[in-house]
N, C-alpha and C positions, 0 to 999 in steps of 0.2 A: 842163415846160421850154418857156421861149420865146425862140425862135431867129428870126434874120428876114437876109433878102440881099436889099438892092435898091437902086436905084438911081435918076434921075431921072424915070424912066416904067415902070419893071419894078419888081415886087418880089416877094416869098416871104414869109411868114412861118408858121413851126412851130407849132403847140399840141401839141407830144408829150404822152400823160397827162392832157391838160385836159380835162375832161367838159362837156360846153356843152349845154343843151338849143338845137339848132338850132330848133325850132317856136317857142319864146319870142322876140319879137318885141325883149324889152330888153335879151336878153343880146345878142342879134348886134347891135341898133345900140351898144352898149356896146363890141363888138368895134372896128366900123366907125369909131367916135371914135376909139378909142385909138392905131388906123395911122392915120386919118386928121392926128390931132396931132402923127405922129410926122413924117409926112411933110411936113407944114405950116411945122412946125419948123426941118426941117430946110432944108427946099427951098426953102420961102413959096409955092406952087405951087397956083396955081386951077387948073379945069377938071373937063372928066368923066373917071372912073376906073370901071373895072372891076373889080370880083370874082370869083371861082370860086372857092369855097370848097368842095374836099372831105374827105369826112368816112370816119371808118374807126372800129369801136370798138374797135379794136386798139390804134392808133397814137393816134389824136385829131383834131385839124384841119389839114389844109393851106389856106392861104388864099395864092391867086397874086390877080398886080393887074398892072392895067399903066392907063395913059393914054393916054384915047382921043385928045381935044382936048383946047384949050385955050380956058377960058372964065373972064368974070368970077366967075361960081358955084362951087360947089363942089357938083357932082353923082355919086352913087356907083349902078352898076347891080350887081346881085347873083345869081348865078348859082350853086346847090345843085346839088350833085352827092353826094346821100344814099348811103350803104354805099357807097363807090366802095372799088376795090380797089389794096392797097399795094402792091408791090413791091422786095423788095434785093435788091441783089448780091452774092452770097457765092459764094466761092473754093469750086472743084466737089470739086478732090484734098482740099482739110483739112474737106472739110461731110460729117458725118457721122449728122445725121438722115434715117434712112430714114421717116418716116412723110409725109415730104412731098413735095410734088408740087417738082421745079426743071426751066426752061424755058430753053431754048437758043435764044438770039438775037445775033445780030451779034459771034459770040465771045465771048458772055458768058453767065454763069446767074444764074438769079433764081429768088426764092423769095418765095410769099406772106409778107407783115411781119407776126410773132409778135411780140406785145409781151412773153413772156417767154425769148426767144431773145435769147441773149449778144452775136449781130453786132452791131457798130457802122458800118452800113456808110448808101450812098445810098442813101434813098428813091426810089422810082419813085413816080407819080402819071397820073390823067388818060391824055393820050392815046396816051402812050408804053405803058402799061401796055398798054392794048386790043389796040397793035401786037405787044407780047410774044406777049401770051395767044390771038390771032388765027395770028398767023404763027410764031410759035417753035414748038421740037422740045420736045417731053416727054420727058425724061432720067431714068432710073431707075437709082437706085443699085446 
């Protein structure tokens, strides 16, 4: 599944499911073309852009971006963030797997992202996650 939210200097895009060897040098610029066409298209917009691409082999890829400048070129910097860790939100009274760890942060609970687990809920990523897993409570069912 390919999902994507962005906007003239932000953007998101999902690879749920996609299996990508990140070390092959053809598939990520293969990647790297395909938002960058998209955004081209869309926008017509030169300049430098950033990536942060992380990876889960649960979920798949999250690829964030945003723009740094603006320039005649069209420059992309790329930034791996390997095995990085998922997180959703799922409702604490109707969650019913005890085998898993859920983390109590700012009112809310989260739970490592099981790619065979029926939630349909938000992804966490990056550095929200670390803030979860750093400072949140461990809830046990």
């Amino acid at each position: 599944m390919f999902t994507s939210n962005y906007n003239k200097n932000n953007f998101t895009f999902k690879l749920k499911g996609i299996e990508i060897d990140i070390f092959n040098y053809d598939e990520i610029m293969n990647i790297c073309k395909m938002i960058m066409k998209k955004i081209i298209v869309e926008d017509k917009d030169n300049g430098l852009y950033k990536f942060d691409i992380y990876t889960n082999y649960q979920y798949g890829m999250i690829i964030d971006g945003k723009k740094i400048s603006n320039d005649d070129d069209i420059d992309i910097k790329v930034n791996f963030h390997i095995e990085s860790i998922f997180l959703e939100e799922v409702d604490y009274f109707n969650y019913k797997d005890k085998n898993k760890i859920i983390y109590y942060y700012n009112n809310k609970f989260y739970i490592e992202y099981d790619k065979d687990s029926l939630i349909d809920s938000y992804i966490l990523y990056g550095d929200m996650v670390y803030d979860i897993l750093n400072r949140g409570i461990i809830v046990n069912i």
